[in-house]
N, CA, C and O atoms as CSV, one atom per row, in Angstrom:
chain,resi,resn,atom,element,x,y,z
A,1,UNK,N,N,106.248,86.916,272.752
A,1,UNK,CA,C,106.913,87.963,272.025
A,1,UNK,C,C,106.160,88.186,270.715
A,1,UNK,O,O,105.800,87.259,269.990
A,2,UNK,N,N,105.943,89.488,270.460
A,2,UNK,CA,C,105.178,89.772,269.436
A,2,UNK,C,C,106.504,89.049,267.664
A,2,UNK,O,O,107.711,88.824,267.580
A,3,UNK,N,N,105.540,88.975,266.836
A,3,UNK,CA,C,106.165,88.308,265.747
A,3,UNK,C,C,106.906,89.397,264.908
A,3,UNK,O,O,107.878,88.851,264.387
A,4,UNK,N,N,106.822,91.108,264.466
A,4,UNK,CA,C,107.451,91.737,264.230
A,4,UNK,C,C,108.778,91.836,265.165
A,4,UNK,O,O,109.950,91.870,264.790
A,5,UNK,N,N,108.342,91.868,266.285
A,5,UNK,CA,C,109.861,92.603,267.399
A,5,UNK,C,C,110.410,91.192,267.286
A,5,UNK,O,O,111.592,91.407,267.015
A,6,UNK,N,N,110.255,89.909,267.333
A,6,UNK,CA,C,111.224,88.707,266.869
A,6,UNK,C,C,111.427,88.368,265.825
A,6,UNK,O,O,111.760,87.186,265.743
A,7,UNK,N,N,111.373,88.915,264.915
A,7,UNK,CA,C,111.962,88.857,263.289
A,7,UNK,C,C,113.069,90.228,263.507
A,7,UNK,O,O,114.190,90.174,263.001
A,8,UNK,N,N,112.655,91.343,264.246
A,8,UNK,CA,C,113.205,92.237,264.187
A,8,UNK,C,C,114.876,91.771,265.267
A,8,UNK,O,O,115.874,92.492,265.245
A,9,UNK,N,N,114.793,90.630,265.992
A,9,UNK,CA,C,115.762,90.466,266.655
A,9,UNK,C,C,116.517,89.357,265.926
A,9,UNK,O,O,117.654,89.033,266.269
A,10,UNK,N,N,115.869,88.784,264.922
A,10,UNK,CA,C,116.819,87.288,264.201
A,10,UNK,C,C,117.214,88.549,263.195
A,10,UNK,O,O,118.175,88.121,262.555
A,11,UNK,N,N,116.921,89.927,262.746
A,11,UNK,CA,C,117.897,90.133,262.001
A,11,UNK,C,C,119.033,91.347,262.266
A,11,UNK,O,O,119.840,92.000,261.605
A,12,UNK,N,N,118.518,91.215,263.827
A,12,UNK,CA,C,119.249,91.801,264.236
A,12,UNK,C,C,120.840,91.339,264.884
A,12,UNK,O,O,121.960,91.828,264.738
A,13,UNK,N,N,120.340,90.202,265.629
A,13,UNK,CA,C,121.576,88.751,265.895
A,13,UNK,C,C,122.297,88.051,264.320
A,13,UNK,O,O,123.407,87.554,264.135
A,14,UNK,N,N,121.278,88.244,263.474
A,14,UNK,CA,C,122.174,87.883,262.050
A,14,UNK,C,C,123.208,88.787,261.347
A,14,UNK,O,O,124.144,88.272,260.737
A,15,UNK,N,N,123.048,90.222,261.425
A,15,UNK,CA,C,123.466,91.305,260.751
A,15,UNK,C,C,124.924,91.531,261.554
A,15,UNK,O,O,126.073,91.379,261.138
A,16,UNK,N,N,124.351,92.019,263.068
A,16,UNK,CA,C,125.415,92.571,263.739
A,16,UNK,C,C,125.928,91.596,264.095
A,16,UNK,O,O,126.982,91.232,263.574
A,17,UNK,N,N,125.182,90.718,265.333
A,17,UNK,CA,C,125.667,89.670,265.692
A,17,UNK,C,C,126.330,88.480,265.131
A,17,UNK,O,O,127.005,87.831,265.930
A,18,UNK,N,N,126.269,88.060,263.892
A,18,UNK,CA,C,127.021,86.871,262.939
A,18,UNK,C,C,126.286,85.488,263.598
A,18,UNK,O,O,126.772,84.361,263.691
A,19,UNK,N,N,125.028,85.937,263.996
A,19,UNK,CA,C,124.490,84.239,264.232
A,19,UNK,C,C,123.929,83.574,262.718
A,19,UNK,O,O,122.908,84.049,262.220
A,20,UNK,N,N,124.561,82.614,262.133
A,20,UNK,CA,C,124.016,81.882,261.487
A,20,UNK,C,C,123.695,80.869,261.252
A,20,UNK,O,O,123.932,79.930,262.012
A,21,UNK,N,N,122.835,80.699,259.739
A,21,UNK,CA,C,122.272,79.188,259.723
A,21,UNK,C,C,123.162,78.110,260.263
A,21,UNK,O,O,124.343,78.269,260.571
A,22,UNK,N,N,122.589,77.181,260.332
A,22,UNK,CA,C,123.429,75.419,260.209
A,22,UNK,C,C,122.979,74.829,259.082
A,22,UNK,O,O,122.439,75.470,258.180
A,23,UNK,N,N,123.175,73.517,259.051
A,23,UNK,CA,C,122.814,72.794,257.364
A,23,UNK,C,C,121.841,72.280,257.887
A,23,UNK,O,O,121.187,71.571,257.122
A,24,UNK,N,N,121.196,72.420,259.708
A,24,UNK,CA,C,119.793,71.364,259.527
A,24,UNK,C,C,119.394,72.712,260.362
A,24,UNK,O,O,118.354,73.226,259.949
A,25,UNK,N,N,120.009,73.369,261.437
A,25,UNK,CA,C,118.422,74.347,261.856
A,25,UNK,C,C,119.034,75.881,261.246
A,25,UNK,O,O,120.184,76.127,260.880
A,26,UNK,N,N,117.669,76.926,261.286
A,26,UNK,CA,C,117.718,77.894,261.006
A,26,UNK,C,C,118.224,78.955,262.301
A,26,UNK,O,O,118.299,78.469,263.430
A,27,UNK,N,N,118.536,80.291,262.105
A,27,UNK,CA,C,118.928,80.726,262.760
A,27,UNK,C,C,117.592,81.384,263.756
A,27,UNK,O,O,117.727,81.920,264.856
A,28,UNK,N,N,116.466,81.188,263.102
A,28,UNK,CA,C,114.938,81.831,264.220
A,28,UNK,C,C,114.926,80.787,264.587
A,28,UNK,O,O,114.468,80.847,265.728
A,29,UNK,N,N,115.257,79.312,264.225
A,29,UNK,CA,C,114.723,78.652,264.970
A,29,UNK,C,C,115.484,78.435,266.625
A,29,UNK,O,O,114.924,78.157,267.685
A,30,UNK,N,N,117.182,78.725,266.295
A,30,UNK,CA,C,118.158,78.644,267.473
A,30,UNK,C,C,117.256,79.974,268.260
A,30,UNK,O,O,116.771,79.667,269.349
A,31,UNK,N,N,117.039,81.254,267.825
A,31,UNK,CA,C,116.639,82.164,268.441
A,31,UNK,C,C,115.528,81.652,269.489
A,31,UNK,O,O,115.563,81.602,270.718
A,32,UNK,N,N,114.577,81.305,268.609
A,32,UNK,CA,C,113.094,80.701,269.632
A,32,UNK,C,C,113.471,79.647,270.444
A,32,UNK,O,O,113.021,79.411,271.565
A,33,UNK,N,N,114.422,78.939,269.764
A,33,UNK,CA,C,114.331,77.792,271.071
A,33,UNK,C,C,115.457,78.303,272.166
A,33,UNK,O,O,115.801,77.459,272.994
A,34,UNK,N,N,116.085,79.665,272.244
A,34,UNK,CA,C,116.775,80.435,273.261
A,34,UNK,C,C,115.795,81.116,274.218
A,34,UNK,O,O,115.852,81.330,275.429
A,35,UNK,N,N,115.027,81.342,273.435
A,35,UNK,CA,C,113.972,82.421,273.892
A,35,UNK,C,C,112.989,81.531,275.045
A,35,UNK,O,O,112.585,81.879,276.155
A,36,UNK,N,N,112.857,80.660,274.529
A,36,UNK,CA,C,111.915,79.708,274.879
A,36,UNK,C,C,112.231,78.872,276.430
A,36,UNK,O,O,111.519,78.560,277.385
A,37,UNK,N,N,113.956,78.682,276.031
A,37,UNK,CA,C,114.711,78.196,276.914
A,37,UNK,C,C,114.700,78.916,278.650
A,37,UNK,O,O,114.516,78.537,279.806
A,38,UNK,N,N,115.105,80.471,277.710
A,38,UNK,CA,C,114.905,81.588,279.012
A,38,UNK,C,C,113.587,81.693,279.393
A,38,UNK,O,O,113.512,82.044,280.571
A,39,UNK,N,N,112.902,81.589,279.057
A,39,UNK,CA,C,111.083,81.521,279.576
A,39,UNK,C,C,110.664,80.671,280.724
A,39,UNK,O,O,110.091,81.067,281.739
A,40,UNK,N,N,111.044,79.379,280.418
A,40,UNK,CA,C,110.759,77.826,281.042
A,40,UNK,C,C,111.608,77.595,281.717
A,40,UNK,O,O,111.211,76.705,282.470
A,41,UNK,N,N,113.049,77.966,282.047
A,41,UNK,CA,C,114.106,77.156,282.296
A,41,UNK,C,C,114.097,75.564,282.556
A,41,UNK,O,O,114.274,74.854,283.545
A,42,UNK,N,N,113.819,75.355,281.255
A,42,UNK,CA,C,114.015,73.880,281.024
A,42,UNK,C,C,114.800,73.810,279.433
A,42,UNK,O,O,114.633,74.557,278.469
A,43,UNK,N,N,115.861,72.409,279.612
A,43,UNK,CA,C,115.591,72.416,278.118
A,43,UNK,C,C,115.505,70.921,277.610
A,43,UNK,O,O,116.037,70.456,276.603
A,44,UNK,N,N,114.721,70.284,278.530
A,44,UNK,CA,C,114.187,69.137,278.413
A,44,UNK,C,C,112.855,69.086,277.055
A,44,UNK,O,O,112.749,68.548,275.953
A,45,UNK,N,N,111.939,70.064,278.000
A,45,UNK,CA,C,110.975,69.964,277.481
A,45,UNK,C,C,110.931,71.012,275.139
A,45,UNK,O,O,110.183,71.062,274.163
A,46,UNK,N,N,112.054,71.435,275.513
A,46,UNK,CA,C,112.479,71.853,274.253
A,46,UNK,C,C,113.349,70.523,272.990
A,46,UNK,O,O,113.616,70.426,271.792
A,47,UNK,N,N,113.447,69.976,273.878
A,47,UNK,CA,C,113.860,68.770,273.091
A,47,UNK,C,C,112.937,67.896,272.344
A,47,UNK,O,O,113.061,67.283,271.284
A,48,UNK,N,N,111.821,68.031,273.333
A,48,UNK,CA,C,110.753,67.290,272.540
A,48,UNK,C,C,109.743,68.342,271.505
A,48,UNK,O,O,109.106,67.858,270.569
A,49,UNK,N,N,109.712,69.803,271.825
A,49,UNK,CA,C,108.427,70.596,271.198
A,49,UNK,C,C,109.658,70.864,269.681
A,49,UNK,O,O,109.250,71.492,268.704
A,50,UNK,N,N,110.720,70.448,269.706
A,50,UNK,CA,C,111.851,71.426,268.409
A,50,UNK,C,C,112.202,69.567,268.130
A,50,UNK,O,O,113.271,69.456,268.732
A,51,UNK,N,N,112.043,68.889,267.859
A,51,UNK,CA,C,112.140,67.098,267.603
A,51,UNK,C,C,113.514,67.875,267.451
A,51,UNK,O,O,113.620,68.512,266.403
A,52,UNK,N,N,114.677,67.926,268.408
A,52,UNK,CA,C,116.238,68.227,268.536
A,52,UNK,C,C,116.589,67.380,269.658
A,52,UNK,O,O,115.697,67.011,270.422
A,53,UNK,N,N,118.078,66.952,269.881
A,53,UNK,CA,C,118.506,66.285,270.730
A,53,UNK,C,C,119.138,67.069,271.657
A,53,UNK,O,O,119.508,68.166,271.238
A,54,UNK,N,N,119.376,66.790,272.869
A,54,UNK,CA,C,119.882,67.664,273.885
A,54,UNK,C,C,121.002,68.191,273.690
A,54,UNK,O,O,121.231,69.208,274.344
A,55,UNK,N,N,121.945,67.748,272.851
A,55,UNK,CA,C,123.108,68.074,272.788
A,55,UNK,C,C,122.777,69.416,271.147
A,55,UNK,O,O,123.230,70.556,271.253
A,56,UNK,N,N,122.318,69.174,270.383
A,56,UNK,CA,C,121.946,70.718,269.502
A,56,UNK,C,C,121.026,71.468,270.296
A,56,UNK,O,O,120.681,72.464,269.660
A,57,UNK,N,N,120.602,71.422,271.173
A,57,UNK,CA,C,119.528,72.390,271.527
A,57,UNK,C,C,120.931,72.979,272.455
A,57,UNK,O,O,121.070,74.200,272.535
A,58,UNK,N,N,121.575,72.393,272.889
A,58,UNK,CA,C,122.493,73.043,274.196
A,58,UNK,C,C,123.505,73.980,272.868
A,58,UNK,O,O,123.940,75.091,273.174
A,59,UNK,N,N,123.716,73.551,271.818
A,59,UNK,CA,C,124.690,74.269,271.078
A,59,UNK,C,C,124.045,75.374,270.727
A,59,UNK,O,O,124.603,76.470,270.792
A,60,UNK,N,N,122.732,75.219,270.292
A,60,UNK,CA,C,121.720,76.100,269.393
A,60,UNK,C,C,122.062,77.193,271.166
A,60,UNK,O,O,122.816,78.160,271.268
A,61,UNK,N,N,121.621,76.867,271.739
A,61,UNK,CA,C,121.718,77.879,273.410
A,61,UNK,C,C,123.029,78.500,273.441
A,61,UNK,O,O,123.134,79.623,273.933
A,62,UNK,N,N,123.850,78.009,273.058
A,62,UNK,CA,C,125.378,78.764,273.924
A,62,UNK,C,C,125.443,79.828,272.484
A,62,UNK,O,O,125.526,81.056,272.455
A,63,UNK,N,N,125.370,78.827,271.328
A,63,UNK,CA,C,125.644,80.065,270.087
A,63,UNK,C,C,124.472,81.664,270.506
A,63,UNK,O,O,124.904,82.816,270.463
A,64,UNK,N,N,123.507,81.421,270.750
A,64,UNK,CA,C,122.322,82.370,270.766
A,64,UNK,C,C,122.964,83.512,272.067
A,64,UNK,O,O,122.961,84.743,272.095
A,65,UNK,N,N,123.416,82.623,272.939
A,65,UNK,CA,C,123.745,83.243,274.180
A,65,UNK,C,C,125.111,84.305,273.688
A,65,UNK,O,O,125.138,85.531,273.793
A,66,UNK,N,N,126.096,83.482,273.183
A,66,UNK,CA,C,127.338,84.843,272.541
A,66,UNK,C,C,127.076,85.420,272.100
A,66,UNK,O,O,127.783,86.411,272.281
A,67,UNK,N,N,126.195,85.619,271.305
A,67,UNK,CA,C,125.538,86.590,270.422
A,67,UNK,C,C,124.731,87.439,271.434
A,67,UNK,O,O,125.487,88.109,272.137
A,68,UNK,N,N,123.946,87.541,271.603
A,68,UNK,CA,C,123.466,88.293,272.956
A,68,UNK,C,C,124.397,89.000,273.607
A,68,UNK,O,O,124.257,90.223,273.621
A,69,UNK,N,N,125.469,88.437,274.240
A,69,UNK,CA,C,126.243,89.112,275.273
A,69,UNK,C,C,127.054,90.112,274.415
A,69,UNK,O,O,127.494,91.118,274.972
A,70,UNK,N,N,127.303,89.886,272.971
A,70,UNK,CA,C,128.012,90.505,271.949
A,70,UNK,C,C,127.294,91.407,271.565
A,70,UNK,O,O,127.860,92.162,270.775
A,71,UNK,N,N,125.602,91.806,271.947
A,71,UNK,CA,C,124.701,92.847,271.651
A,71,UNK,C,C,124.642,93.235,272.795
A,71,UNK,O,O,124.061,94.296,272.564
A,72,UNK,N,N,124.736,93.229,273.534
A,72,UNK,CA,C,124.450,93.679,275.020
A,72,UNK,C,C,124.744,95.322,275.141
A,72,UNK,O,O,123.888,96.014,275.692
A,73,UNK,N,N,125.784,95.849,274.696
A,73,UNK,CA,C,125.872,97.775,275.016
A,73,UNK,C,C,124.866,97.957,274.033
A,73,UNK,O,O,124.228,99.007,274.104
A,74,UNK,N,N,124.523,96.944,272.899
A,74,UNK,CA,C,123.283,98.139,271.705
A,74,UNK,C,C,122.280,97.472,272.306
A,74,UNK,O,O,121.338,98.235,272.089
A,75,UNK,N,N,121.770,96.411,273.018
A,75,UNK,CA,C,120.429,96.432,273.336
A,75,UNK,C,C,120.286,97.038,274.901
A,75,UNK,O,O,119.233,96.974,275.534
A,76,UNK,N,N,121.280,97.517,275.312
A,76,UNK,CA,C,120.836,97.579,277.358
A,76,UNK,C,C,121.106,98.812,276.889
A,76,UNK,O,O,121.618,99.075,275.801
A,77,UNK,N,N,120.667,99.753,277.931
A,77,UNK,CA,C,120.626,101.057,277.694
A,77,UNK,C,C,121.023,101.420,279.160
A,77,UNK,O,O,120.683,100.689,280.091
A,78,UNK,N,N,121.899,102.801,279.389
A,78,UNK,CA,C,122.073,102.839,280.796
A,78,UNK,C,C,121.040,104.484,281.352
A,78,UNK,O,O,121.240,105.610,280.898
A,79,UNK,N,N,120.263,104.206,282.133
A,79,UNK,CA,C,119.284,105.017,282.624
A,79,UNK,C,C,119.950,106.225,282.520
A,79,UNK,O,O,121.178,106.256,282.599
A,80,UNK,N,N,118.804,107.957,282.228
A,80,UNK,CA,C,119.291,109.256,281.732
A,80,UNK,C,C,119.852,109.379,283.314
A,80,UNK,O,O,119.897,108.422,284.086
A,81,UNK,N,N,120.328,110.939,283.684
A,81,UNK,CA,C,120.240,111.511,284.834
A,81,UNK,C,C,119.027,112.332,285.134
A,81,UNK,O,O,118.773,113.006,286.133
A,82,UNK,N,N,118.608,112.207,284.474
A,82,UNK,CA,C,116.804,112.872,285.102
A,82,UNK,C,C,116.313,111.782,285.732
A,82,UNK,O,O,115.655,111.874,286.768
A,83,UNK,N,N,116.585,110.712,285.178
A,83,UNK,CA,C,115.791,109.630,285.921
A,83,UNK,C,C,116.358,108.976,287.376
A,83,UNK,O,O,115.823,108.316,288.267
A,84,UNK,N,N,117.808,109.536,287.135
A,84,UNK,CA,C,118.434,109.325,289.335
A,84,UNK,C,C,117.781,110.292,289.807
A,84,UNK,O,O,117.414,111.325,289.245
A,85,UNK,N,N,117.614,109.893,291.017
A,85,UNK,CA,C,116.945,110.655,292.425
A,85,UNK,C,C,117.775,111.146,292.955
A,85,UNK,O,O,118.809,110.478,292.923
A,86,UNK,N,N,117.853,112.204,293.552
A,86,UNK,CA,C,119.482,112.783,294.330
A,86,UNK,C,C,118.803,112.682,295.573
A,86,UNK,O,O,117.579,112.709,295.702
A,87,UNK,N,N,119.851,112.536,296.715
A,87,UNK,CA,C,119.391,112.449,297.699
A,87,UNK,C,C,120.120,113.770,298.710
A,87,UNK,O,O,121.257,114.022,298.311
A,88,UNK,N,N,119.804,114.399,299.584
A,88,UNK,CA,C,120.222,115.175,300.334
A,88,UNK,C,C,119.946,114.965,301.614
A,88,UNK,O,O,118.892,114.432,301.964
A,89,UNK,N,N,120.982,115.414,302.554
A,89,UNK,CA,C,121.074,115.310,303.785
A,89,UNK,C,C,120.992,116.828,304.783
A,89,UNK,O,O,121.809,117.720,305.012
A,90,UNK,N,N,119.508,116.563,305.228
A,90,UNK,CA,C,119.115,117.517,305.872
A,90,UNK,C,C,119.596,117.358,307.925
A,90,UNK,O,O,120.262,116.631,308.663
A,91,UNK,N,N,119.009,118.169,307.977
A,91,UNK,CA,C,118.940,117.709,309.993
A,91,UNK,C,C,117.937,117.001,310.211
A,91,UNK,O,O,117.896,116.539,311.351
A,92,UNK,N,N,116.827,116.652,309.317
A,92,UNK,CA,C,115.868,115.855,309.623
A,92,UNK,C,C,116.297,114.295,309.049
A,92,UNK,O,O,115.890,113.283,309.618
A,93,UNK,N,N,116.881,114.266,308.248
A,93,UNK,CA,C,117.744,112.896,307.805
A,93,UNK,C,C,117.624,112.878,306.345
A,93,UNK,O,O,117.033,113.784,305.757
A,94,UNK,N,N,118.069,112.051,305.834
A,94,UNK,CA,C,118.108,111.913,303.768
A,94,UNK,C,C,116.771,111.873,303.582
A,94,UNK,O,O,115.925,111.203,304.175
A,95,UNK,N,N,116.590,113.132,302.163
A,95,UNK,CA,C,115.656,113.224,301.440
A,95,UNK,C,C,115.573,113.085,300.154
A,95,UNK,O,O,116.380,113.717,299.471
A,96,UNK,N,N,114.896,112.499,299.705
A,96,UNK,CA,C,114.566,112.366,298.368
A,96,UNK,C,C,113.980,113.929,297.583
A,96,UNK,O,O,112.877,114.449,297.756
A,97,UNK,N,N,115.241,114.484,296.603
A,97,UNK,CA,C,114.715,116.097,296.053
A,97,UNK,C,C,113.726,115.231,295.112
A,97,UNK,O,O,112.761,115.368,295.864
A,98,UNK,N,N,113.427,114.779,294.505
A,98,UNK,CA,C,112.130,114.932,293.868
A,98,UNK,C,C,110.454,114.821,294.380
A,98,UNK,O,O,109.437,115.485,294.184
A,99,UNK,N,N,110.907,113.262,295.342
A,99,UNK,CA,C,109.408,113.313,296.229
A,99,UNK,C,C,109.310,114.136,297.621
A,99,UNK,O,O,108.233,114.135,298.217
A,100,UNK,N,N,110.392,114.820,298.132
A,100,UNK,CA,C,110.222,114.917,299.193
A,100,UNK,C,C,109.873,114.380,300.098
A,100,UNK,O,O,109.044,114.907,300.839
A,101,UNK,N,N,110.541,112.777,300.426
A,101,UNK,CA,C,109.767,112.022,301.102
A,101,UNK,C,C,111.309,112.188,302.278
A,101,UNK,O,O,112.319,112.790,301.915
A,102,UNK,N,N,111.189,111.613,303.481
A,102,UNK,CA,C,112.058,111.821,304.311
A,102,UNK,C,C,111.885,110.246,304.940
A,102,UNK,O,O,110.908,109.538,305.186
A,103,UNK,N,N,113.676,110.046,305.096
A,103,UNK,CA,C,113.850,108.426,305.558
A,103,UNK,C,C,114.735,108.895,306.879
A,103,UNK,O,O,115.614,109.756,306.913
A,104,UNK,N,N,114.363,108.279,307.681
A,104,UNK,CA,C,115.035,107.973,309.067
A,104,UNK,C,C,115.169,107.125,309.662
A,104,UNK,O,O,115.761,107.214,310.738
């Protein structure tokens, strides 16, 4: 992940979202080691690269994760209608109006 668009998301999970510090990790750092988490699906090996114990890395994860699901309508976007395909039903069988391709 580029380093602007992940600064641009710790202040974005901080502002809207209410993820914050702790008294020992920061809130980029819960971010990256979420990020990191979803990458690898491991979070073994995050235990050792963040010197954290399994049990804060799993907290640092679930906090990062509510927050997320709590951004979810402002970061997912739901596709225009230019971009559905309509389909029509000819005597030759369903067609696709934009490619004109024909399925049977």
């Amino acid at each position: 992940m580029d380093r602007n668009s992940f600064h641009t998301l710790v202040l974005l999970t901080k502002e809207v979202g209410g993820l914050t510090d702790s008294k020992y990790m920061s809130s980029s750092e819960k971010l990256a080691m979420f990020s990191n988490i979803l990458a690898h699906h491991e979070n073994r090996s995050i235990k050792v690269d963040y010197f954290r114990s399994g049990w804060s890395v799993s907290q640092a994860f679930n906090e990062c994760l509510k927050v997320i699901l709590k951004l979810a309508p402002l970061l997912l976007l739901t596709p225009n209608r230019c971009l559905k395909m309509s389909l029509t039903i000819d005597g030759d069988g369903l067609r696709y109006m934009h490619f004109q391709l024909g399925i049977y």
